[in-house]
C-alpha positions in Angstrom: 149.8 207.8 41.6 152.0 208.6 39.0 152.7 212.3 37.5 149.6 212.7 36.0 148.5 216.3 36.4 145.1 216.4 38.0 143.7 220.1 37.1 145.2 221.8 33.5 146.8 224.5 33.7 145.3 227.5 31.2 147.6 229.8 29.1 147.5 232.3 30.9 148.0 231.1 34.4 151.3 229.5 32.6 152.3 232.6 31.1 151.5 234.7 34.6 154.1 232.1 35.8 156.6 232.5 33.9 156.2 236.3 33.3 159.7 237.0 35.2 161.6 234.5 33.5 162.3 236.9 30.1 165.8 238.1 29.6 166.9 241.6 30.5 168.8 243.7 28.9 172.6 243.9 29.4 173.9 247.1 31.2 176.6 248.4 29.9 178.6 250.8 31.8 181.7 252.9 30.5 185.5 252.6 31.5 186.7 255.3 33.4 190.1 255.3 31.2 189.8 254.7 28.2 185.8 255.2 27.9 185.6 252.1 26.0 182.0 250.2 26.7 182.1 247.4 29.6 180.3 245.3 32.0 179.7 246.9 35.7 181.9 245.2 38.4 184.5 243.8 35.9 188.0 244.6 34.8 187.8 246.9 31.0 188.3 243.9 28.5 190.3 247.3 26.3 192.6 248.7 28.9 192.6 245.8 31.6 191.6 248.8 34.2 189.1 248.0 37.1 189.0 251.0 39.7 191.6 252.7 38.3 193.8 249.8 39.2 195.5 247.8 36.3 194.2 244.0 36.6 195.1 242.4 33.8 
């Protein structure tokens, strides 16, 4: 047998599936230095700062 689904599958039982797959939001946090918007648990694309410690 090939892949020929047996049973359909209704809307809603799809949708009830798939109900964790939208997108979140992004977080932004701020840098500590400059204040500048950024994304947690990176380096501050502005200042090059992550920790207090210069990175970049």
């Amino acid at each position: 047998m090939g892949g020929v689904p047996i049973k359909h599958h209704t809307k809603g039982k799809v949708g009830r599936r798939r109900s964790h797959l939208a997108r979140k939001p992004i977080k932004l946090s701020t840098c500590s230095n400059c204040n500048a918007p950024m994304l947690p648990h990176r380096a501050c694309v502005n200042c090059g700062q992550y920790k207090g410690n210069k990175v970049k």
